[in-house]
C-alpha positions in Angstrom: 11.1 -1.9 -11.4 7.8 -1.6 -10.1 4.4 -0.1 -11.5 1.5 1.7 -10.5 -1.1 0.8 -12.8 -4.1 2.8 -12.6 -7.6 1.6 -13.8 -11.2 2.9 -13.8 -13.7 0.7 -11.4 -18.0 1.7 -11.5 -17.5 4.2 -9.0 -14.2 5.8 -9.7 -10.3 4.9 -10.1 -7.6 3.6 -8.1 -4.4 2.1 -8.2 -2.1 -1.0 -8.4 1.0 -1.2 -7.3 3.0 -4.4 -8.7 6.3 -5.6 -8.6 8.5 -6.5 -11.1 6.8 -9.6 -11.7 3.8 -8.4 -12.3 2.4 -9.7 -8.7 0.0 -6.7 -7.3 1.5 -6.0 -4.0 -0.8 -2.9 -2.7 -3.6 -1.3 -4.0 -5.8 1.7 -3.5 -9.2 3.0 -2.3 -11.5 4.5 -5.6 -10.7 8.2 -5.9 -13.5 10.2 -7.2 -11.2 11.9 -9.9 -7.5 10.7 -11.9 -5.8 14.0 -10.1 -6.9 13.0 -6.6 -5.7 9.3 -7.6 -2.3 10.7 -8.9 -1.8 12.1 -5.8 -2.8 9.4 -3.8 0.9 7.5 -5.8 2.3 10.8 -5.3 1.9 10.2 -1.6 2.6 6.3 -1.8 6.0 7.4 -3.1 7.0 9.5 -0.9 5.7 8.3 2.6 6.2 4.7 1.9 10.1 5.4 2.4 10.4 6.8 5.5 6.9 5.1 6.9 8.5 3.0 9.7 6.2 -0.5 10.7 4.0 -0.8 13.7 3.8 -4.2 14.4 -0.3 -4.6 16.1 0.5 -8.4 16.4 2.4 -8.2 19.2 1.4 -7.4 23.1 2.0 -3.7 23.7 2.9 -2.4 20.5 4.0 0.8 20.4 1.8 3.0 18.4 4.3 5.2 16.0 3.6 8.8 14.3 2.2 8.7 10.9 3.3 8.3 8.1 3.5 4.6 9.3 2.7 0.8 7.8 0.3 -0.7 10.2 0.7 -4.4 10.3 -1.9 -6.1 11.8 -4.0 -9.5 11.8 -8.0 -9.5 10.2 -10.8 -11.3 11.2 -10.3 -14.3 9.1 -6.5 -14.7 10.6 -4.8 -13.2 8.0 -1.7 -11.1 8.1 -2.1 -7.6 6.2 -0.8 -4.0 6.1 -1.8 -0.8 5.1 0.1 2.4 4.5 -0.6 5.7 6.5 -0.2 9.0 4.8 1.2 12.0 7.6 -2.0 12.6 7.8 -3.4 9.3 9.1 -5.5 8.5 5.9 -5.0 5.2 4.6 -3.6 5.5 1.2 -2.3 1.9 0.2 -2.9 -1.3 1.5 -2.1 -5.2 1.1 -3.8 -8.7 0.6 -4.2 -11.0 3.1 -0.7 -13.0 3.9 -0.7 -16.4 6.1 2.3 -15.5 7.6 3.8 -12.5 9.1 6.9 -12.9 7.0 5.0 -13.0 4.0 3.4 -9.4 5.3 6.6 -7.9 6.1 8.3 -8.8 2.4 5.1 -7.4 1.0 5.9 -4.1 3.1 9.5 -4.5 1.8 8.4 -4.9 -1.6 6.3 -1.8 -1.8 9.4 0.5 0.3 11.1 -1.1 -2.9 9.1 -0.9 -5.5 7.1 2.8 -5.0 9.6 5.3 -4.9 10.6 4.7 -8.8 7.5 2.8 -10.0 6.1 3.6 -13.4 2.6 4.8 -13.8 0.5 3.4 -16.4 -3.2 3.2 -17.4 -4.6 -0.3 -17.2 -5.2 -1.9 -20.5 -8.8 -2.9 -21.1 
């Protein structure tokens, strides 16, 4: 089973989310406060099951309703995804993958992984 580790950074805390072996799979943006980052998994949890994926590498994708996994190329070449709450902010996202295979297991792994995932404060 997964876990969300949380940890504090210089100018806040945020999240990990890592699969069973220990791999981090997505992470967050800082949140100002440990509530607002709770609810930041809170919202992982639930949206990331029923977020379906919009696939941006391809001609003419269609652009779906949030909450959504946008799956999309960077500027380096890169395959990556981030997570959409209903609302449109971004509230998880991935590292860079080479291919887009790679990207969609990491999107599997976190539809996997949230829902029952753990939360735990980092160990210093």
């Amino acid at each position: 089973m997964g876990k969300f580790v949380v940890k504090e950074v210089k100018s806040g805390i945020k999240f990990d989310l890592k699969a069973t072996n220990g791999e981090i799979i997505a992470s967050s943006g800082v949140y100002k406060s440990e509530a607002g980052c709770n609810k930041g998994i809170e919202s992982v949890r639930t949206n990331s099951m029923i977020a379906k994926v919009e696939d941006q590498t391809v001609e003419n994708f269609e652009v779906l309703k949030n909450p959504k996994f946008e799956l999309y190329l960077d500027n380096a070449g890169e395959y990556r995804f981030r997570l959409k709450a209903t609302n449109g902010q971004i509230i998880a996202f991935g590292e860079g993958y080479k291919t887009k295979k790679a990207c969609e297991n990491g999107i599997n792994s976190v539809k996997k992984n949230a829902p029952e995932a753990t939360v735990e404060k980092a160990k210093d």
